[in-house]
Structures are given as structure tokens and as C-alpha cells.
C-alpha positions in Angstrom: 10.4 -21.6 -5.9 12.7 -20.0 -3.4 10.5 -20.8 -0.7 10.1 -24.8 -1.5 14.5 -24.9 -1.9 14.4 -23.5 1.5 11.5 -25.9 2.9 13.5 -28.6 0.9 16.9 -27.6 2.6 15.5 -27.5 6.2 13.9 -30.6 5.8 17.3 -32.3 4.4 19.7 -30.6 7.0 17.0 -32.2 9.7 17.8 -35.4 8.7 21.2 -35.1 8.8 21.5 -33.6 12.2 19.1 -36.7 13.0 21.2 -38.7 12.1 24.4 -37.5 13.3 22.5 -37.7 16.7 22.3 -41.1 16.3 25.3 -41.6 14.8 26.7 -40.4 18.8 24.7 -42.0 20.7 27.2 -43.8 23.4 26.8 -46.6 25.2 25.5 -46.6 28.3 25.4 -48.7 31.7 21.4 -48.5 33.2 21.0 -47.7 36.9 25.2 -46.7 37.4 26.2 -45.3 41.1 29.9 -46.1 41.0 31.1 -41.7 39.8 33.8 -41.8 37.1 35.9 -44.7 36.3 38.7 -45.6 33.8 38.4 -48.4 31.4 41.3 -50.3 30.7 42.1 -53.2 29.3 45.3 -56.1 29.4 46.0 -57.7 26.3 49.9 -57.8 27.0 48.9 -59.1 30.8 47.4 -57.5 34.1 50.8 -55.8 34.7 50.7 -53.4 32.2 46.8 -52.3 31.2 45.7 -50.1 28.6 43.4 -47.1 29.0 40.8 -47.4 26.4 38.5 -45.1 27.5 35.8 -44.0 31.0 32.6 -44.1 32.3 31.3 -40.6 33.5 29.3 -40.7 36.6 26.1 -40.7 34.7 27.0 -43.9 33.3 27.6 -43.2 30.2 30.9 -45.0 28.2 33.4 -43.0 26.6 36.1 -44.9 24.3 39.2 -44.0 23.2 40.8 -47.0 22.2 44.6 -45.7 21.5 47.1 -47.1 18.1 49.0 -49.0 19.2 52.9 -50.3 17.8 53.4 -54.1 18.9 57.1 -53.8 18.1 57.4 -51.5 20.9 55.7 -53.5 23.7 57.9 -55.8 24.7 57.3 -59.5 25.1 53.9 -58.4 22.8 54.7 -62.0 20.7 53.5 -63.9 23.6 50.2 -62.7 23.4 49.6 -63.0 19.6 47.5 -65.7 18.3 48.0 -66.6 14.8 44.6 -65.6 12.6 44.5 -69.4 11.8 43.4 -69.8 16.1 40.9 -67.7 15.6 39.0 -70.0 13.4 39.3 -73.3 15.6 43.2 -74.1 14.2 43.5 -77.3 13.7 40.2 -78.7 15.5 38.5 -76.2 12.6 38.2 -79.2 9.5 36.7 -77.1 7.1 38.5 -77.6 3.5 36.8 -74.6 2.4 37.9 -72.3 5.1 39.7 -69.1 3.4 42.1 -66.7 5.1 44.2 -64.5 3.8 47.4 -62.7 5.0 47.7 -65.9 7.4 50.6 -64.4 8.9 49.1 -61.6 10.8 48.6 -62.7 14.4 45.9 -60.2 15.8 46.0 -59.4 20.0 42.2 -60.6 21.5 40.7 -58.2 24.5 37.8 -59.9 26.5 37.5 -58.1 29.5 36.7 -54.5 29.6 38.6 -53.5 33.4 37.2 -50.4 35.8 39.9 -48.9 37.4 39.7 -46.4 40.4 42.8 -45.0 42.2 44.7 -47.2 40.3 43.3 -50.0 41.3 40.9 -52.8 39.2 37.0 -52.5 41.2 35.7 -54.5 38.4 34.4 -55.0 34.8 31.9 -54.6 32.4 30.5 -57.4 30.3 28.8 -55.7 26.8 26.1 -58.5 26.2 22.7 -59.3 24.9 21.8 -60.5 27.8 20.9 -58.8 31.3 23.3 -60.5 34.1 22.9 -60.2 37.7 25.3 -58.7 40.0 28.6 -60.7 39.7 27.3 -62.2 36.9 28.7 -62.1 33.1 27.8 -63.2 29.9 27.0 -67.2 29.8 27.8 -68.8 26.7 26.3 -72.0 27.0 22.9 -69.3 26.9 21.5 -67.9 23.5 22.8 -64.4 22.6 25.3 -62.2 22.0 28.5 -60.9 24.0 31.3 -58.6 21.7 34.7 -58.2 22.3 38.2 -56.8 20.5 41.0 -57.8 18.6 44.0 -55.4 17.8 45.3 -56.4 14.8 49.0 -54.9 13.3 48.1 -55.3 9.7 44.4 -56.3 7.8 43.5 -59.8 7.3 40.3 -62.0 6.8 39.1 -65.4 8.1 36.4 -67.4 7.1 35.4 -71.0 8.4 32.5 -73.6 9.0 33.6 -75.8 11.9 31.6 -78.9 13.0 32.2 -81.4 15.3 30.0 -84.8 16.5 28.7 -84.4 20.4 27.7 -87.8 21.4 26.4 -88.9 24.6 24.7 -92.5 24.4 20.9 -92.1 25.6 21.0 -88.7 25.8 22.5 -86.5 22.7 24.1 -87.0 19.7 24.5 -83.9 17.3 26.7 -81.8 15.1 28.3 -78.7 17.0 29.2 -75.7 14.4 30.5 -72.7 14.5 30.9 -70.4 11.6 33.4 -67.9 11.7 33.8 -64.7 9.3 36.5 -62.1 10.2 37.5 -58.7 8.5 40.2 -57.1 10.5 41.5 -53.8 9.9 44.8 -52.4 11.5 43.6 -51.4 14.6 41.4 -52.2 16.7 38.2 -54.7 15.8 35.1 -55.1 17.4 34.1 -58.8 17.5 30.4 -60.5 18.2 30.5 -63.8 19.6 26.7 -65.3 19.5 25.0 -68.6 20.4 22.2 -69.4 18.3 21.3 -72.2 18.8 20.6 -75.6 21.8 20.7 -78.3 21.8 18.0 -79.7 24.9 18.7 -83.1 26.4 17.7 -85.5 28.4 18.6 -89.0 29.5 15.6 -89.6 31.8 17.7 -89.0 35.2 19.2 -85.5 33.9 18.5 -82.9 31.3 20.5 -79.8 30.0 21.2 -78.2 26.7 24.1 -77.7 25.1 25.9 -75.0 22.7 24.5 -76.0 19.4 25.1 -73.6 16.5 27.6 -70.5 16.9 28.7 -67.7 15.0 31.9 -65.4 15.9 32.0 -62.7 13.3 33.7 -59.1 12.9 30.7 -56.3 13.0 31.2 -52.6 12.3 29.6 -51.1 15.5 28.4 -51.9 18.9 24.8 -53.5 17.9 21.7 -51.4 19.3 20.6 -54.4 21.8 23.7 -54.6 24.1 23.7 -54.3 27.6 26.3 -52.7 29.4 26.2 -55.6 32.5 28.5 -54.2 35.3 30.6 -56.6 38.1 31.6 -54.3 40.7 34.0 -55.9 43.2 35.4 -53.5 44.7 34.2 -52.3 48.7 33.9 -48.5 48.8 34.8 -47.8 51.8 37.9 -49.9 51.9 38.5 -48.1 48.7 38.4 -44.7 50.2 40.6 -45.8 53.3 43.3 -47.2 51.0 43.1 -43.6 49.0 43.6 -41.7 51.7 46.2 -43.6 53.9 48.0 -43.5 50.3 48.3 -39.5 50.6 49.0 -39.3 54.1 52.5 -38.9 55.3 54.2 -41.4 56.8 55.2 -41.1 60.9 59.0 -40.4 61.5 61.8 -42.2 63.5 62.2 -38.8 65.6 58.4 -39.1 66.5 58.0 -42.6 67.5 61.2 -42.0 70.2 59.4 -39.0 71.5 56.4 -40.7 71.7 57.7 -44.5 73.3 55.6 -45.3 76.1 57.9 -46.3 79.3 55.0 -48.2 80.7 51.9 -50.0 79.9 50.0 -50.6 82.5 52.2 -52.2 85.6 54.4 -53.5 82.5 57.8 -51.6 81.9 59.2 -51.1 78.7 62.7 -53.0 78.4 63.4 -52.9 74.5 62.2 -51.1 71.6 63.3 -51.0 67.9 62.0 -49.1 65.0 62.4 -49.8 61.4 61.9 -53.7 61.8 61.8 -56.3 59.3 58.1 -57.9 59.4 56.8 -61.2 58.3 54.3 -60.4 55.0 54.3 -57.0 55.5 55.2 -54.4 53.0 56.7 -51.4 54.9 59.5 -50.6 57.3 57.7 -47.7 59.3 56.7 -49.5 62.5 58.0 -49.4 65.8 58.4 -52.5 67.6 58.4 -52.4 71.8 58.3 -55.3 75.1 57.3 -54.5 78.5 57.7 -57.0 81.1 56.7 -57.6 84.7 57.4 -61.2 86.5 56.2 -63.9 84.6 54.5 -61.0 82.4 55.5 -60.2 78.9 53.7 -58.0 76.0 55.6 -57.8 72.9 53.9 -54.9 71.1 53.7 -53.7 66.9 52.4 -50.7 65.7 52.4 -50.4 61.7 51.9 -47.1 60.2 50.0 -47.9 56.9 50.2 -44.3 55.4 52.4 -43.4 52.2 52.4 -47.4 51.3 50.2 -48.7 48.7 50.4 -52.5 49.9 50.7 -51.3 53.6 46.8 -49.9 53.5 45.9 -52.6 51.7 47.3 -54.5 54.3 45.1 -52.0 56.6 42.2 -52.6 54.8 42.9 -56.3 55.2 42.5 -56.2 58.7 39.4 -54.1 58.4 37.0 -56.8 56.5 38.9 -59.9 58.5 37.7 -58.2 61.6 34.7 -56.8 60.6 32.3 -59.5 61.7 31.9 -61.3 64.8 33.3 -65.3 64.9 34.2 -67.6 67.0 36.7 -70.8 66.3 37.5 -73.0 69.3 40.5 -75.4 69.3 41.9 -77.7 71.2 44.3 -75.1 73.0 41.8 -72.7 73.1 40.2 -70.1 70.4 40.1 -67.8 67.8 37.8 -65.6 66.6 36.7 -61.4 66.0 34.7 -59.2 68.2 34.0 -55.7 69.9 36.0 -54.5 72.7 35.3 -51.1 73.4 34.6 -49.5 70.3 37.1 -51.7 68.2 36.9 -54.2 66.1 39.8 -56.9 67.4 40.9 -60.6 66.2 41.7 -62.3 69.0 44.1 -66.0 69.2 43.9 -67.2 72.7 46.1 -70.2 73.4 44.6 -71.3 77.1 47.2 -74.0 77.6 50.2 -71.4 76.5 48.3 -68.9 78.7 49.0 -66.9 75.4 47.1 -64.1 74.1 47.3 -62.7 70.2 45.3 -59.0 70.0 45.1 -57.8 66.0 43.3 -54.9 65.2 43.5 -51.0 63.1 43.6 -48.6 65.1 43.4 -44.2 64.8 42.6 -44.8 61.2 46.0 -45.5 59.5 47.6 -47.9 62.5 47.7 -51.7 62.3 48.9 -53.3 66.0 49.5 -56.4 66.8 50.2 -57.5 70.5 51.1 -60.6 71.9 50.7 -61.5 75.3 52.5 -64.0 77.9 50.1 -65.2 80.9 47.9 -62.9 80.0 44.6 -63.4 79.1 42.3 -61.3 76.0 40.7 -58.7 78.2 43.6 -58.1 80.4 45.8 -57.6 77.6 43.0 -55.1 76.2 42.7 -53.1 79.2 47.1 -52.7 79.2 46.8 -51.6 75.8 44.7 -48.8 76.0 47.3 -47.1 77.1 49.2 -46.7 74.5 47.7 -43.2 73.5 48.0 -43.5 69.7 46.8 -40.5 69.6 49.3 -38.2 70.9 51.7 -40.4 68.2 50.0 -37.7 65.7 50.4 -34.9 67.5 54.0 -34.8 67.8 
């Protein structure tokens, strides 16, 4: 007898650790590359996001979505919807529709944000369906896609909408949508599913329509949901911006040490550091002319490091000059190449005989020179010596 309680007890505590298993199992995003990432989320707007959770570089989703007290966020009332809009308002005409505590007005989250140094690189789209890159849940498709609704207090909604879709020769149907909410205080997970077309065609076009839709509270995240990433961000420019971020920025004492008193057969006749700059976010620049004759380069160097928006700014100049293109004008062209080793935006105003030279330059530099009768590759040649390089040493 002792034997079959034991048997009986293995068997039961089996189960249960069986089930627990699968009681944890986490989501999961198939075929990830993109290392650990926080989730957040902006129900109170982009500007101040909510950490809800990461994705381990495995792939696999961790949430933690926090409490949260609405009477402490400020400006939270501008984001509530009363629980009445989340079952049509007035375009719902169901006299049978039932809510109660109708003054509760829940928060909705529909985009699940991936943040990396602070920054959004994307989202993640939990769906029934498998999107493409770039690609997120279509809801004129059948299936599923879930999202969430912090609610400050518990309330419950439920509706039958319909409404006539008429298009002479072509369609003419009942759209519904039934909705059945249970919110909790907290946080709520919500499905929103398409179950039904309606396929039409006219004899010139054909298409189908949303037909029959159901948005209801469910208790967890169904078995059959894909994970369907949208990554946005470019990793390299990523890990440029990162490290320009940490860097430390270049002093006044070193750019005077440093000033060039000629370029070329161009002498320097003014300099100024510190300089306001059209659109750009940061002070630390060094602004200098040299002139010869009829000869005149005005040049900028920007030092991106330390400055958030400054190496985005860097970064900026990186993509825009990263492929080759051509644009000619009437006064003459514009347009990115090589010269040297460098990737350079050029403006070349023939008639002006005036010559614009953008490009990055030692890794955390952006320069801008601009040239009076001087042409591209003459104003390339003057500029290389500048020796950037011994900027860093000092």
C-alpha cells in the first residue's frame, strides 16, 4: 500500500511540475539577432515611455508590466478614453449593450516599443499572423493581434455593433463587431480579431472587406501568437551614436593649440570657437577663413562627442553620404561620392564658382567647408591639410 501512495504521489507531483512548466513558458520572437532590448511602451505619449519588460538575446520576452497611479502622471486625463469608446460610443447602436462602472476611463497601449541606448529601434507586433519585415498586423486580414489597457479601477463592457456597408454593384452588407470587456485594476490584455470578409467585386475591381469582428478581454497571451518584429533601427549608426555619446568633448584650449595658420597657399585670417550654428545642436565647434586673392575657404569643424543630438547629427551625415548621387541644376550640381577614402556631399554652384564640401571625418568630426572660386577637388586637396588628427592628440 505504501508503495502505490508513493507511485500515486510521484505520478501527481509530475503533473504538477508539468504543468507549472507550461504555466512559464514565455513568449518568444523566432529567428531574433538584435542582443537584449528593453520594452517600453507610451500610453501618456512618446515623451515619457514606460518600461514594461525585455527581450534577452535569445529572443525570448520577459514582462514586467509595473502598477501604475494615474493621479500622479500628470496630464494622464488626456489620454483616458471613457469605457463607453471602447465599445464604438455613440456609432455603437446596440440598446442591449451593458456596462458597468461607466465612469472608469481605462489607458489603451498598442505598440509594444524596443529601446536600445535609449533610443526606440523598433517594435513588436504580438499577432496571429506572420508579417514580413516592416510589416505589422493587417486588420482588414483574418486573425488575431492583442494589445493592453491599464485600467484605475474594474469595469465591464459588453456590445453588438452593426452598421450597413453599401456600395451599389458591388457590396452591400452588415458590418458587426461584438465587444465583451472585463477589466481588472491593472493592466488588461486585449484580443482584437477579424473573423470574418466580406469578398467583392464590381466587374472592374474586387477586394474584401472587414466583415464580422470581435474585441474581447482574454486572460493570457493565446498559444498561436507570433511575436512579428519591425526593426528600424541601423546598427552601425547605432553603435556610432553610442559611442560618440561617451566620448569627451574637445576643449577651447585644444582647438587654439591646434588652429591651422595655413591651408594650403590660403592663410588663416579669422577664427572663432563656440559658434552659434544653423540646426545644429551643440556649441563645441571651431569655426576658421583662410584667404588668398580672389580665394576664400570658410571652414567648420563640429565635434559630435558628449551630445546626444550632435551624433545623431553625425550619423546623419553618415547615411546622406553613404551612397553615390548625382543632381545637376541649372547652376551646376549636387550630389555624394568618394574622394580619397571619404565619403563627401558635394554643392557645386559653377556660375558662383562656389564649392560646398560636407562630410564626417576621424570618427566623431562633422566639417563643412565652403569655397569661393574654387572648384570640388581643389577645395578637397586644401583640406587635407587640416590634420584632424593631431586635434586628438593634444
Amino acid at each position: 500500500m505504501k508503495t502505490k501512495l508513493t507511485i500515486v504521489f510521484a505520478i501527481i507531483l509530475f503533473q504538477l511540475c508539468n504543468a507549472q512548466q507550461l504555466q512559464t513558458v514565455l513568449p518568444k520572437i523566432e529567428n531574433y539577432t538584435k542582443g537584449e532590448l528593453e520594452i517600453k511602451v507610451a500610453p501618456f505619449g512618446l515623451e515619457h515611455p514606460i518600461s514594461v519588460g525585455k527581450i534577452t538575446a535569445d529572443g525570448t520576452i520577459h514582462f514586467n508590466w509595473p502598477a501604475l497611479d494615474l493621479n500622479k502622471i500628470e496630464d494622464s486625463d488626456l489620454y483616458k478614453t471613457p469605457i463607453k469608446q471602447f465599445i464604438g460610443g455613440s456609432f455603437c447602436k446596440d440598446p442591449n449593450a451593458v456596462i458597468t462602472n461607466k465612469n472608469v476611463k481605462p489607458v489603451k497601449v498598442e505598440y509594444l516599443y524596443l529601446h536600445k541606448y535609449n533610443q526606440v529601434v523598433g517594435y513588436i507586433v504580438p499577432s496571429t499572423q506572420i508579417a514580413l519585415q516592416g510589416q505589422g498586423h493587417n486588420k482588414e486580414q483574418l486573425g488575431s493581434t492583442l494589445y493592453w489597457v491599464y485600467s484605475e479601477n474594474e469595469t465591464s463592457a459588453k456590445a453588438s455593433c452593426s452598421k450597413n456597408k453599401r456600395w451599389e454593384g458591388a457590396y452591400d452588407f452588415n458590418e458587426t463587431t461584438v465587444y465583451d470587456f472585463q477589466f481588472k485594476k491593472g493592466w488588461n490584455l486585449v484580443s482584437y480579431t477579424l473573423k470574418e470578409i466580406e469578398e467583392w467585386d464590381n466587374g472592374k475591381k474586387k477586394g474584401s472587406l472587414p466583415k464580422t469582428k470581435m474585441v474581447q478581454s482574454v486572460a493570457k497571451i493565446p498559444s498561436n501568437i507570433h511575436w512579428n518584429l519591425n526593426y528600424t533601427a541601423d546598427d552601425e549608426l547605432l553603435e556610432i551614436e553610442h559611442k560618440l555619446v561617451t566620448q569627451t568633448p574637445i576643449t577651447k584650449e585644444q582647438y587654439e593649440s591646434w588652429l591651422p595658420k595655413k591651408l594650403g597657399n590660403l592663410k588663416r585670417t579669422t577664427y572663432e570657437i563656440g559658434k552659434t550654428l544653423e540646426r545644429m545642436p551643440t556649441l563645441n565647434n571651431i569655426e576658421f577663413i583662410f584667404e588668398k586673392g580672389n580665394k576664400k575657404t570658410t571652414v567648420t569643424l563640429v565635434d559630435c562627442a558628449g551630445n546626444k543630438d550632435a551624433a545623431s547629427m553625425y550619423t546623419l551625415m553618415k547615411d546622406m553620404a553613404s551612397r553615390d548621387w548625382k543632381d545637376d541644376q541649372e547652376t551646376g550640381y549636387r550630389g555624394a561620392s568618394k574622394m580619397d577614402d571619404t565619403r563627401v556631399m558635394t554643392v557645386y554652384n559653377e556660375k558662383e564658382a562656389k564649392t560646398t564640401l560636407n562630410y564626417n571625418a576621424n570618427g566623431r568630426f562633422l566639417v563643412k567647408a565652403e569655397g569661393t572660386n574654387i572648384k570640388p577637388e581643389e577645395l578637397w586637396e586644401i583640406l587635407k591639410g587640416l590634420q584632424i588628427e593631431k586635434l586628438l592628440k593634444n
